[in-house]
PASEBA-1860 file (N, C-alpha, C; in nm, 3 decimals):
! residues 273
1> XXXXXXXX> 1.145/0.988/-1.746/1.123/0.947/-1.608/1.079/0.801/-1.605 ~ 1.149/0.686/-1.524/1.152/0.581/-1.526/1.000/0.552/-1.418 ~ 0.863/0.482/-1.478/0.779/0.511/-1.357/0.767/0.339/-1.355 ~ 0.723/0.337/-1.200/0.696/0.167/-1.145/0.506/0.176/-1.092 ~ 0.477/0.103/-1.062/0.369/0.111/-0.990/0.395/-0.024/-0.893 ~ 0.426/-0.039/-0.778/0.404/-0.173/-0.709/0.334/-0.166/-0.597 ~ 0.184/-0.100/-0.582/0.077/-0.134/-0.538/-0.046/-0.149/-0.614 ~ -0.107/-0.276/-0.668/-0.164/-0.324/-0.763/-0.290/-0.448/-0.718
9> XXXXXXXX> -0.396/-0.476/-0.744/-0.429/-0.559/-0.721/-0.541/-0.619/-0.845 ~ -0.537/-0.747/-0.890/-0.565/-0.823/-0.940/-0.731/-0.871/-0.911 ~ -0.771/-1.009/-0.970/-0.892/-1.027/-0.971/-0.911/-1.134/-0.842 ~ -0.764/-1.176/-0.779/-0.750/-1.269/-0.690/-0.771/-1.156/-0.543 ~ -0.801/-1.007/-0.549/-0.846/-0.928/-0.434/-0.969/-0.952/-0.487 ~ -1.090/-0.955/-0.360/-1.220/-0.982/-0.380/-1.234/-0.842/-0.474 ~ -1.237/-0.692/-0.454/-1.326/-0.579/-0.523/-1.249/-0.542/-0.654 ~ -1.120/-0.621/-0.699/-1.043/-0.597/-0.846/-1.145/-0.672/-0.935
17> XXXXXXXX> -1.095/-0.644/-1.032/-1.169/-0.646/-1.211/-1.107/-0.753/-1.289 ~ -0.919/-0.717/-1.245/-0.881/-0.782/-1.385/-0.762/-0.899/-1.329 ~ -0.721/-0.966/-1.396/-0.630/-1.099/-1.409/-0.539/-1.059/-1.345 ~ -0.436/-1.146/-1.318/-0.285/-1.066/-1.278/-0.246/-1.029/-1.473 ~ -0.275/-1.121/-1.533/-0.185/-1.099/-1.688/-0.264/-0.999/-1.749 ~ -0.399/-0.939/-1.712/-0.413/-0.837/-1.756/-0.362/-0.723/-1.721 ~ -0.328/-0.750/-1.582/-0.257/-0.607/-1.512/-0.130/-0.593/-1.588 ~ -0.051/-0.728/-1.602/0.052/-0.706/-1.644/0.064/-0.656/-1.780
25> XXXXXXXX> -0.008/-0.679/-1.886/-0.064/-0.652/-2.012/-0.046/-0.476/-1.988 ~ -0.122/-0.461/-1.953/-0.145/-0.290/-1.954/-0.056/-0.236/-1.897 ~ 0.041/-0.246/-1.799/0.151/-0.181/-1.760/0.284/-0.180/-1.852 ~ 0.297/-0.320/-1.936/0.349/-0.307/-2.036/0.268/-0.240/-2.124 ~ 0.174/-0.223/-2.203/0.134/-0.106/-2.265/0.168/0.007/-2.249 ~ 0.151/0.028/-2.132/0.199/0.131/-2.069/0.341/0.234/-2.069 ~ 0.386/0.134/-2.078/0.511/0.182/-2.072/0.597/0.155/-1.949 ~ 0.544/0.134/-1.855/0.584/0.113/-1.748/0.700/0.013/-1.699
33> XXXXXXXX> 0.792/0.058/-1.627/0.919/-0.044/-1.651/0.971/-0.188/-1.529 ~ 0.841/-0.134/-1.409/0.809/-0.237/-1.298/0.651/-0.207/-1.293 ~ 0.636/-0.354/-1.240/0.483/-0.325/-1.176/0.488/-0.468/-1.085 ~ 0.412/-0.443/-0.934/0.399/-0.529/-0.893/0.261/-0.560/-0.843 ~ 0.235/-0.681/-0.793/0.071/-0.746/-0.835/0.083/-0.771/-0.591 ~ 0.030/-0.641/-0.592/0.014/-0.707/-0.411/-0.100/-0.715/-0.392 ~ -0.176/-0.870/-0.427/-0.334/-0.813/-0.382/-0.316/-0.895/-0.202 ~ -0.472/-0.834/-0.211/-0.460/-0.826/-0.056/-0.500/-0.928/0.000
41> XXXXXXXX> -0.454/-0.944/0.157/-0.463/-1.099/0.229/-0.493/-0.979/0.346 ~ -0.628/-0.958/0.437/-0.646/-0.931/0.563/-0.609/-1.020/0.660 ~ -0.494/-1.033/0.766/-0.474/-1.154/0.800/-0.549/-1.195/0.934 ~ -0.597/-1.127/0.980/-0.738/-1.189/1.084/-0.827/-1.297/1.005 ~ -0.839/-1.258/0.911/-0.987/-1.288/0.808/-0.936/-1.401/0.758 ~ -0.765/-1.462/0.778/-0.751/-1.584/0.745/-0.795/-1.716/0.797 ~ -0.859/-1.689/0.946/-0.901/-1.794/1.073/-1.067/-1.826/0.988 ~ -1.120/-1.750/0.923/-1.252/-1.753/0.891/-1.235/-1.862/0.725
49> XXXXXXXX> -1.161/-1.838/0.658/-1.151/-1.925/0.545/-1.224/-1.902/0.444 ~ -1.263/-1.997/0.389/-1.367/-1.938/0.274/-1.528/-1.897/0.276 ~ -1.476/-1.865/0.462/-1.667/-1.787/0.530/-1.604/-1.660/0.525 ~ -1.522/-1.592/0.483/-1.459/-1.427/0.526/-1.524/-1.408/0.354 ~ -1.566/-1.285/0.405/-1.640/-1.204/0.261/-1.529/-1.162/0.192 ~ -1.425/-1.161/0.220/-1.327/-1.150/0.072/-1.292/-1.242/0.016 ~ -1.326/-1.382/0.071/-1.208/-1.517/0.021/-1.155/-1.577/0.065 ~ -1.113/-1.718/0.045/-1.037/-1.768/0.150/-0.847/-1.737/0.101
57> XXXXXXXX> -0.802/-1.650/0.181/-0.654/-1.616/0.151/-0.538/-1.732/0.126 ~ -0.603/-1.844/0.190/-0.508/-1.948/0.177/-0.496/-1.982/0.026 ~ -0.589/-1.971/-0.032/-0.622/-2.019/-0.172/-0.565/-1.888/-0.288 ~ -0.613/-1.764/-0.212/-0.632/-1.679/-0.361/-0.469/-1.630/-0.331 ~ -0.418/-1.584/-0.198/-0.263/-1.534/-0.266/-0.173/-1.647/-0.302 ~ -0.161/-1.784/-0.260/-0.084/-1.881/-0.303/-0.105/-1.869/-0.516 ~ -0.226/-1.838/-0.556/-0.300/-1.817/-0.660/-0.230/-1.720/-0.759 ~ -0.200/-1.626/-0.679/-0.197/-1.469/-0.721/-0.030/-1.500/-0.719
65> XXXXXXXX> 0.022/-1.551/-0.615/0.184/-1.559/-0.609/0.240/-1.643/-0.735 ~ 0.178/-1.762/-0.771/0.152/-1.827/-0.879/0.179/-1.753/-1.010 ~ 0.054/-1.690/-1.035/0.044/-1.650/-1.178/0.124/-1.539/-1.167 ~ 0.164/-1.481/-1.081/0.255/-1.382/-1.110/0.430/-1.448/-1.149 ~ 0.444/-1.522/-1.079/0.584/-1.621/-1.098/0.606/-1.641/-1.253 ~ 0.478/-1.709/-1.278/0.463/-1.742/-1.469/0.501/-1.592/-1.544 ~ 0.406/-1.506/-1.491/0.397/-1.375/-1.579/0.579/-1.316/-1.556 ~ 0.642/-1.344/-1.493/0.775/-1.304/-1.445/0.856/-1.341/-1.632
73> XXXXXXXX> 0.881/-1.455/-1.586/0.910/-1.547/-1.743/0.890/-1.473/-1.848 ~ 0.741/-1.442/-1.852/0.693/-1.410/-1.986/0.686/-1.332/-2.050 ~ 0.747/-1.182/-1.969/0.750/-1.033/-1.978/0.864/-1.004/-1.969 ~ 0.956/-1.112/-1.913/1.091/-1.104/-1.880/1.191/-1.017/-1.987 ~ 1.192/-0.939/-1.996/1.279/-0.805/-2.115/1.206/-0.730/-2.172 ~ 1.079/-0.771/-2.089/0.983/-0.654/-2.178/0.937/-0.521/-2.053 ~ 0.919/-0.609/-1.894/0.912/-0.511/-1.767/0.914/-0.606/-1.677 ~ 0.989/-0.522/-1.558/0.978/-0.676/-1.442/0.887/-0.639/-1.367
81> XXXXXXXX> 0.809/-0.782/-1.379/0.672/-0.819/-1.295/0.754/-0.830/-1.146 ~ 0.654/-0.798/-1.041/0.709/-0.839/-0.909/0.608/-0.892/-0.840 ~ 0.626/-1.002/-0.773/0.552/-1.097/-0.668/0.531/-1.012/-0.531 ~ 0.403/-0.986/-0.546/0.362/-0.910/-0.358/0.237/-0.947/-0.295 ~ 0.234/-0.885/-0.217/0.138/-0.916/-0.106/0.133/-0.720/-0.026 ~ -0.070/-0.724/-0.043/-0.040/-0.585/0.071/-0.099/-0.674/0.200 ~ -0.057/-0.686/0.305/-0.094/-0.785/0.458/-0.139/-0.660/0.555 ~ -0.260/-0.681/0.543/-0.323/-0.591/0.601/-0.367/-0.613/0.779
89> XXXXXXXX> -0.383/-0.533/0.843/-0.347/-0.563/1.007/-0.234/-0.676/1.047 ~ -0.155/-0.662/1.001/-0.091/-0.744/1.025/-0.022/-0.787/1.232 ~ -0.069/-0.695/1.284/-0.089/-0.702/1.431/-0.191/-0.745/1.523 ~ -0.264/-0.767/1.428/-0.419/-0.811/1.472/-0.417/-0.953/1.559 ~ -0.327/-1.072/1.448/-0.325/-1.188/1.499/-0.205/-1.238/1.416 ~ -0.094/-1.228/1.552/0.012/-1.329/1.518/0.030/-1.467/1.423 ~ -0.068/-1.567/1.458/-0.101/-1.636/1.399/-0.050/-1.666/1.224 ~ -0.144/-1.566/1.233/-0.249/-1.555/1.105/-0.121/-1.486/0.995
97> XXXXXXXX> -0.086/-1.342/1.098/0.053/-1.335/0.954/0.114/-1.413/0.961 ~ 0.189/-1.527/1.019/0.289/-1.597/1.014/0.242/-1.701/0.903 ~ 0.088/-1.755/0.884/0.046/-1.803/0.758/0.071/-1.754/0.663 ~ 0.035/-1.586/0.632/0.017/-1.507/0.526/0.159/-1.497/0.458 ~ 0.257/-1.446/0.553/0.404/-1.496/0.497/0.480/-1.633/0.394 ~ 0.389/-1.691/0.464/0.423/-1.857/0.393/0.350/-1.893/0.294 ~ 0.267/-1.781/0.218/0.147/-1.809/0.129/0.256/-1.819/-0.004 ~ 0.344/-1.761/0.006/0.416/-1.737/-0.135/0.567/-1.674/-0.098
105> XXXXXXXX> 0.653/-1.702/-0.224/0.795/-1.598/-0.221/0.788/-1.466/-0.266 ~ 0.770/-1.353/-0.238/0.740/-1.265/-0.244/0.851/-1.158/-0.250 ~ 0.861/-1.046/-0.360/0.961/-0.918/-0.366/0.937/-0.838/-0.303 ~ 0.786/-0.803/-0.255/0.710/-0.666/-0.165/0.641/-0.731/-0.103 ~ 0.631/-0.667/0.067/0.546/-0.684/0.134/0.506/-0.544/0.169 ~ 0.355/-0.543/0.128/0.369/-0.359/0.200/0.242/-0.431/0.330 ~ 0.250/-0.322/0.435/0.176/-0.323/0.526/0.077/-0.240/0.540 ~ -0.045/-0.251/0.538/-0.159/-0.130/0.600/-0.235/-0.177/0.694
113> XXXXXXXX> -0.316/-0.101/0.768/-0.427/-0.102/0.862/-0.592/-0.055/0.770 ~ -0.639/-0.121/0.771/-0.798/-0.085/0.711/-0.939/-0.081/0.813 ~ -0.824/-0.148/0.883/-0.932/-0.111/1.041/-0.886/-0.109/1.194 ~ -0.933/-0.045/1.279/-0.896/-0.052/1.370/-0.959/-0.227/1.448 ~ -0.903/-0.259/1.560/-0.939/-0.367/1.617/-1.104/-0.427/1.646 ~ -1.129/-0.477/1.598/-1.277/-0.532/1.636/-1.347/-0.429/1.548 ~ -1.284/-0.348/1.449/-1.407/-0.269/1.386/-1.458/-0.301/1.253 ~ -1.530/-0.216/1.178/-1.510/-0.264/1.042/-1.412/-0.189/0.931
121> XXXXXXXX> -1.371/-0.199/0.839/-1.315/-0.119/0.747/-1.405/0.038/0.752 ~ -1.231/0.103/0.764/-1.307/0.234/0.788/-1.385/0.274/0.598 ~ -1.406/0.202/0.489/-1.517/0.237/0.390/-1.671/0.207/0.411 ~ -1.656/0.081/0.533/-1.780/0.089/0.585/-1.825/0.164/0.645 ~ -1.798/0.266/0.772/-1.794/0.324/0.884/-1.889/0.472/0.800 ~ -1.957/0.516/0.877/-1.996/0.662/0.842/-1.979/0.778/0.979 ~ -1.897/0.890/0.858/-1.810/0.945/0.990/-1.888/1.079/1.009 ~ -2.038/1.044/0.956/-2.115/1.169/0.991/-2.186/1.100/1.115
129> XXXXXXXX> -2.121/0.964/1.161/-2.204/0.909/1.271/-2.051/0.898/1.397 ~ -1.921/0.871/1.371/-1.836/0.885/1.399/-1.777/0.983/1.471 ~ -1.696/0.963/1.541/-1.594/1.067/1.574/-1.474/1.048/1.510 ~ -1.462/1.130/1.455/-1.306/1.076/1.349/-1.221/1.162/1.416 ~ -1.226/1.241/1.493/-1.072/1.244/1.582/-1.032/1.148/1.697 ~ -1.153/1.064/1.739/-1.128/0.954/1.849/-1.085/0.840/1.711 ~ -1.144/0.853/1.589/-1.084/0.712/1.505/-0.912/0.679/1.457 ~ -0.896/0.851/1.404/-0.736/0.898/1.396/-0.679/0.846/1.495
137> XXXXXXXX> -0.725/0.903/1.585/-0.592/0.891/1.710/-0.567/0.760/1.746 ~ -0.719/0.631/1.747/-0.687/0.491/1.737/-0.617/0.464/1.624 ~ -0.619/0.502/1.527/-0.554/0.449/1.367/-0.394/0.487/1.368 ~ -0.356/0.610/1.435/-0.246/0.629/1.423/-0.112/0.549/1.551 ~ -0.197/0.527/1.617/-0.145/0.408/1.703/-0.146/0.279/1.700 ~ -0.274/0.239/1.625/-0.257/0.106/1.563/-0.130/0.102/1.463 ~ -0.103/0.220/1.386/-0.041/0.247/1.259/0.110/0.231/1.348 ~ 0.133/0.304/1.439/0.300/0.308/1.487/0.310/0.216/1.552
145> XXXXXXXX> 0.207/0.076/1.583/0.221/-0.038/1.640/0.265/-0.142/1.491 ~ 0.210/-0.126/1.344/0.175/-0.160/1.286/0.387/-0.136/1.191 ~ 0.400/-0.019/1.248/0.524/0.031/1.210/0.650/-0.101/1.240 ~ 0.599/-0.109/1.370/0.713/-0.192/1.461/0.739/-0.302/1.406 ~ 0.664/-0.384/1.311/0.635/-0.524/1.259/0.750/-0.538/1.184 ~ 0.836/-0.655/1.164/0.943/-0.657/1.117/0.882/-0.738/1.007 ~ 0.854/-0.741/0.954/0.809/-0.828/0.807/0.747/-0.758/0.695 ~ 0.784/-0.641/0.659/0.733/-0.552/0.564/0.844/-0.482/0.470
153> XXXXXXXX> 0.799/-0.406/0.352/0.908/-0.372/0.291/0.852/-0.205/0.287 ~ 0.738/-0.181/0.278/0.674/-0.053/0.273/0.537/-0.043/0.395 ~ 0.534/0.107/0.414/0.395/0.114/0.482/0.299/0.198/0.379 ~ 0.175/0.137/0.342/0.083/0.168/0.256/-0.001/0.286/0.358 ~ -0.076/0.400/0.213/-0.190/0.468/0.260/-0.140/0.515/0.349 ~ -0.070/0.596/0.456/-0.050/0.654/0.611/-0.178/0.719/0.645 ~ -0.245/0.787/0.530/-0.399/0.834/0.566/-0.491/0.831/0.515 ~ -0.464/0.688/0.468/-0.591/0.533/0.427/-0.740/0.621/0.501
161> XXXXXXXX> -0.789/0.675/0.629/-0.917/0.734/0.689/-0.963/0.820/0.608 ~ -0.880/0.923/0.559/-0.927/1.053/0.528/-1.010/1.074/0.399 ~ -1.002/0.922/0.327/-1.055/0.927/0.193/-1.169/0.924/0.266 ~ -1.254/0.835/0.371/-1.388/0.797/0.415/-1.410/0.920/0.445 ~ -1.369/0.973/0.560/-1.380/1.108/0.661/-1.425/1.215/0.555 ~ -1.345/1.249/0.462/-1.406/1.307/0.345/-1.516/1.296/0.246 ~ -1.507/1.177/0.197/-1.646/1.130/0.171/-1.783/1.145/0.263 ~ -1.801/1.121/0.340/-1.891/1.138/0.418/-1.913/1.251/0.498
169> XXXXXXXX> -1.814/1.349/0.469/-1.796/1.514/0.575/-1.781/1.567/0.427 ~ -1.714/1.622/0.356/-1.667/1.685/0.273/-1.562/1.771/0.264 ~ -1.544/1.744/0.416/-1.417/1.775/0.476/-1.270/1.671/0.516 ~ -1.145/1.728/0.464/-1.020/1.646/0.544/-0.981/1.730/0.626 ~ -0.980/1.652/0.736/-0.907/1.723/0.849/-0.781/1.706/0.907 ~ -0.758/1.871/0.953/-0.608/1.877/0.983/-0.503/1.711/1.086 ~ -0.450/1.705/1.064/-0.335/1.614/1.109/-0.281/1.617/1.232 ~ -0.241/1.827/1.246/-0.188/1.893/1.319/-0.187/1.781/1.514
177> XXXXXXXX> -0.332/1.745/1.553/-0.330/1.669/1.672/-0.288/1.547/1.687 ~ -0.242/1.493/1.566/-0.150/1.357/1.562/-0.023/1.353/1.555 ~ 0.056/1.478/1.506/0.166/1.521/1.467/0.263/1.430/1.537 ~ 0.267/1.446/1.704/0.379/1.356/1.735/0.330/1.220/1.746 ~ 0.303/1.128/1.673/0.204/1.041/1.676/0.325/0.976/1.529 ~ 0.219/1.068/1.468/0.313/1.075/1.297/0.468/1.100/1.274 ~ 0.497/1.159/1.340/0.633/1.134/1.392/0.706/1.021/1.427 ~ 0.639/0.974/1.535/0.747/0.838/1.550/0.683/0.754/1.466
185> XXXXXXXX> 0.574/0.751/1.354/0.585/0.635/1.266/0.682/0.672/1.184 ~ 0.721/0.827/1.143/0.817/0.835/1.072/0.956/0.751/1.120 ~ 0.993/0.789/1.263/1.102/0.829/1.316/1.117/0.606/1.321 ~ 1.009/0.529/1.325/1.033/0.407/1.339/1.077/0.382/1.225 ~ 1.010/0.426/1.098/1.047/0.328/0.953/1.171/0.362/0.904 ~ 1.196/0.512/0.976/1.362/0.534/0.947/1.491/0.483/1.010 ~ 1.423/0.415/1.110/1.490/0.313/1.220/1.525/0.183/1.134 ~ 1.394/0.129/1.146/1.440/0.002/1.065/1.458/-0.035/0.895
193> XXXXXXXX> 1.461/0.098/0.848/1.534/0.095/0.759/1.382/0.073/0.636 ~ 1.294/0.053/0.695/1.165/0.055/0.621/1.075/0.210/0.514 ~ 1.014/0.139/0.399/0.966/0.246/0.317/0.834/0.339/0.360 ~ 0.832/0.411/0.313/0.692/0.473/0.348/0.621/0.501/0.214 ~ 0.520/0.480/0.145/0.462/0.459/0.028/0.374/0.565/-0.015 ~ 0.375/0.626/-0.067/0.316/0.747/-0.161/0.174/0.689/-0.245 ~ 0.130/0.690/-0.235/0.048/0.602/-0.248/-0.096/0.753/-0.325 ~ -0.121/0.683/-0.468/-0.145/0.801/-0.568/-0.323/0.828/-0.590
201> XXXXXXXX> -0.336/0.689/-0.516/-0.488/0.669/-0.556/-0.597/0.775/-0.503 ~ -0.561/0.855/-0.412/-0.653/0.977/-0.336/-0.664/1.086/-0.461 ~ -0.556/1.092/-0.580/-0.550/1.180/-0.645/-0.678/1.149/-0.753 ~ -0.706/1.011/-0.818/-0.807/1.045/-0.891/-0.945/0.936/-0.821 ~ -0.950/0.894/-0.705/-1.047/0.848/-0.619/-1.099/0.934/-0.507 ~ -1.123/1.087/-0.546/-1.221/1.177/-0.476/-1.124/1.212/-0.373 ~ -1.060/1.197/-0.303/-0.975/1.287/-0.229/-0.895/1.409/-0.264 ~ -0.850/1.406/-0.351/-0.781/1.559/-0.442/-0.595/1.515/-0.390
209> XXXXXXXX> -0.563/1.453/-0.310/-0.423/1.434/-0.300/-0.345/1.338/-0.245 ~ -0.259/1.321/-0.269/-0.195/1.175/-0.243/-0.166/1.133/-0.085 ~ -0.183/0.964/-0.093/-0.192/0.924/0.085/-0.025/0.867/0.131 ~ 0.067/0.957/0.199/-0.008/1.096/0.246/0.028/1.217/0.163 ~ -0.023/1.287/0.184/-0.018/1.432/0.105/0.071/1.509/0.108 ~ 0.149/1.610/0.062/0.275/1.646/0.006/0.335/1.709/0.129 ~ 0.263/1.755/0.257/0.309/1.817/0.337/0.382/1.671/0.449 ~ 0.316/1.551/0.411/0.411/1.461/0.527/0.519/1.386/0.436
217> XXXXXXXX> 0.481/1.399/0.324/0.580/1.311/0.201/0.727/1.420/0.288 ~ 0.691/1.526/0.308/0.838/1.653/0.344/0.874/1.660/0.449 ~ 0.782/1.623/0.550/0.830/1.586/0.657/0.910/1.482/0.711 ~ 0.861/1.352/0.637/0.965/1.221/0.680/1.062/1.297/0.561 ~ 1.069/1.328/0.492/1.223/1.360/0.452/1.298/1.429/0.507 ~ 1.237/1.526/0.591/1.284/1.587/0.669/1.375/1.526/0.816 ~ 1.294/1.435/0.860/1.295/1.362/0.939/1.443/1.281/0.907 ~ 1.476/1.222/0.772/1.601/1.185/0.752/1.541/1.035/0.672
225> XXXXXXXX> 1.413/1.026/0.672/1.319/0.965/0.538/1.434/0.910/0.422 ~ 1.480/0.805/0.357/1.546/0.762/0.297/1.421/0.669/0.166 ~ 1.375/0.567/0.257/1.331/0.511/0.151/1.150/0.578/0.125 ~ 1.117/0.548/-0.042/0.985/0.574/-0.019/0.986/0.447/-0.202 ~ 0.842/0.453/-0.171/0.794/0.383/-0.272/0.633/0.432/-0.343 ~ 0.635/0.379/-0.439/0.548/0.468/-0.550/0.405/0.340/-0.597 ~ 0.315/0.404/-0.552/0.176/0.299/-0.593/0.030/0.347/-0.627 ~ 0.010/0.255/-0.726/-0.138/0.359/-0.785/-0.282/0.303/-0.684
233> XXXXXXXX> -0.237/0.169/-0.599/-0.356/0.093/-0.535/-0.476/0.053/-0.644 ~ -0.423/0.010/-0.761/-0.487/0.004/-0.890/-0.550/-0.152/-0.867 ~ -0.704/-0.133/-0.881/-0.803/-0.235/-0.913/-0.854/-0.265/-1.016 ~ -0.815/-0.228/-1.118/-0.833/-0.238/-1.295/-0.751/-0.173/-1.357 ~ -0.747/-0.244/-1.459/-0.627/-0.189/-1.612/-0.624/-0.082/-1.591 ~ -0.731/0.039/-1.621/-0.748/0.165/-1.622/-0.625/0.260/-1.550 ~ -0.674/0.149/-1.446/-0.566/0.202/-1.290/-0.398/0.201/-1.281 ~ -0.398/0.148/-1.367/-0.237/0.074/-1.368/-0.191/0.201/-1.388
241> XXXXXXXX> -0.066/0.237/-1.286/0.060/0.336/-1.336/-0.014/0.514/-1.329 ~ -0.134/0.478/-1.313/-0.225/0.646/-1.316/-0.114/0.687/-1.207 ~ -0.110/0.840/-1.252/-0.069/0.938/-1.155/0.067/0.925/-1.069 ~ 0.099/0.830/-1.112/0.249/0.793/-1.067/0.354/0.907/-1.060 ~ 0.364/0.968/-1.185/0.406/1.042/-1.228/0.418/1.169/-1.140 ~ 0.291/1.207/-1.136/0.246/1.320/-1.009/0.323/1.277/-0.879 ~ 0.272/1.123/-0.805/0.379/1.098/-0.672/0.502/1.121/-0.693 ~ 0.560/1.062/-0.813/0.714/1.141/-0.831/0.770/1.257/-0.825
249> XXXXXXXX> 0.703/1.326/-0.865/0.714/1.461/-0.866/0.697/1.523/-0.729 ~ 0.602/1.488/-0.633/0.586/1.550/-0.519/0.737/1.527/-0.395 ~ 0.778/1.396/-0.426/0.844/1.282/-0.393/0.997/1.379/-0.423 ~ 1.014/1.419/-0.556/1.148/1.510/-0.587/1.100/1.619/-0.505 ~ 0.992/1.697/-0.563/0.960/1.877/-0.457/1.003/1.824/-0.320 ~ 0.980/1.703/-0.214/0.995/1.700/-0.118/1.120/1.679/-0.043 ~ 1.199/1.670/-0.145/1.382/1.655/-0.162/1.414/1.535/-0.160 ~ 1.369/1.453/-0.188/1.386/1.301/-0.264/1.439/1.306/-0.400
257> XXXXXXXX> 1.578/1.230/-0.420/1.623/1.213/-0.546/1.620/1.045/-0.606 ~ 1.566/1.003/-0.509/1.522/0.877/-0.577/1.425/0.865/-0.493 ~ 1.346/0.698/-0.593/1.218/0.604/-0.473/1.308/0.483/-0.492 ~ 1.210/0.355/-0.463/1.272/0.214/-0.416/1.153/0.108/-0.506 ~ 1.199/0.042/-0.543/1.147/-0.134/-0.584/1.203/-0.209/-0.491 ~ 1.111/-0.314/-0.488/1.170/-0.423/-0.414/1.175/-0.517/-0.503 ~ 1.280/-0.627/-0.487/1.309/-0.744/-0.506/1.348/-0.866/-0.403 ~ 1.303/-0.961/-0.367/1.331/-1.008/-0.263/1.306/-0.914/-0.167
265> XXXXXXXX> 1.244/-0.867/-0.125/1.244/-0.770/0.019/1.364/-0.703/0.036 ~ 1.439/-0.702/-0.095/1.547/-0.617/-0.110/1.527/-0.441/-0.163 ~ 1.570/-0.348/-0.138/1.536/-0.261/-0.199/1.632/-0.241/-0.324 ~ 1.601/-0.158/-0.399/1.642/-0.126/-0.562/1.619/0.030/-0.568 ~ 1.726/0.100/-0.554/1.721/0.236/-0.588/1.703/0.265/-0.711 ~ 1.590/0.396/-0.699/1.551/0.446/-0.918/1.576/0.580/-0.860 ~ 1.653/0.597/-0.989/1.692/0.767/-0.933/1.597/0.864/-1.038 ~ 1.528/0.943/-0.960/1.443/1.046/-1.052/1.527/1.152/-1.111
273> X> 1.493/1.148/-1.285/1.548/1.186/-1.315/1.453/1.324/-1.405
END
């Protein structure tokens, strides 16, 4: 089984550990036959500069786009490195993505939401103080607003909340009242021809299953779901390529015979074999 990981982040995301060339180091160890380096650019948080508590973005993805370009070269027949970016709210402020775009040439753009408007990251938030069915229902509309954005190659995390909601409840809760909600984010990314990302990290970061979890991975296939893509959201070596394996697998059970790489914001069919 041919495995990729291209949601990854480096030491150029403020809460990562390791280099881009260490990431890349260990995925070749690994075995691994793609890996791509998307650390993250919040693009509101670009107006703030190097006063935004993650960094100033202008600096660290031009940085990150950089050393990944070199590492391309240098691994070149050994695994292909890929140049990304995850652009997070990217609806927040026009502006600001239209900078984040121009930070670098890039193979992946994946898109997520980490917060709703004016709030904080839902890892800050405590949802034993919360209403997390009034937060869902904002998140999943930010999310099918977030869908519409034509500058993406994947949508990251679809239920990025539920790791917090859980953490702090001990409970995940049902979906079931978002359903047609979740739907037309499906029914949009199958429109424009966009991925939806499997995304593995809930499996060994306290959630017990992948974002999203095997019952919507079957539904957008159902739906007529074409593309999907495979990511560990890995913040250290350790992380690289974990559990991949497992998203694949859920990814085939869900009647998927392949996932997607990007290149150029091109897609690249891998057929599971």
């Amino acid at each position: 089984m041919k495995i990729c990981d291209i949601h990854t982040h480096s030491s150029n995301s403020f809460d990562a550990a390791n280099t881009v060339e260490e990431m890349c180091n260990s995925a070749c160890n690994k075995g691994l036959f793609a890996l791509a380096i998307t650390d993250h650019c919040e693009a509101p948080e670009i107006l703030l500069g190097s006063e935004s508590e993650y960094g100033d973005f202008s600096k660290l993805i031009p940085k990150s786009n950089y050393e990944t370009s070199i590492l391309q070269d240098r691994y070149k027949g050994k695994i292909k490195i890929l140049r990304g970016i995850e652009l997070g709210e990217p609806m927040h402020n026009d502006e600001c993505t239209k900078k984040a775009l121009c930070f670098g040439d890039f193979d992946i753009i994946i898109a997520s939401v980490h917060n709703l408007r004016n709030r904080p990251d839902f890892y800050y938030m405590d949802f034993k103080k919360e209403d997390a069915h009034i937060i869902l229902d904002m998140y999943f509309d930010e999310l099918l607003e977030t869908a519409s954005f034509d500058s993406f190659c994947t949508l990251a995390h679809l239920t990025y909340p539920l790791r917090y909601i859980k953490r702090d409840t001990g409970v995940i809760p049902s979906l079931s009242p978002y359903r047609d909600k979740i739907d037309l984010i499906y029914e949009k990314l199958i429109k424009k021809d966009k991925a939806l990302e499997i995304n593995v990290s809930g499996l060994f970061k306290g959630l017990g299953e992948t974002l999203p979890a095997f019952d919507e991975i079957k539904r957008y296939h159902d739906l007529g779901g074409k593309y999907i893509t495979l990511g560990s959201d890995a913040h250290n070596i350790n992380d690289v390529g974990r559990d991949i394996e497992k998203g694949i697998e859920l990814a085939f059970k869900a009647g998927f015979k392949s996932y997607y790489i990007y290149e150029n914001c091109c897609p690249y069919e891998i057929t599971i074999e």
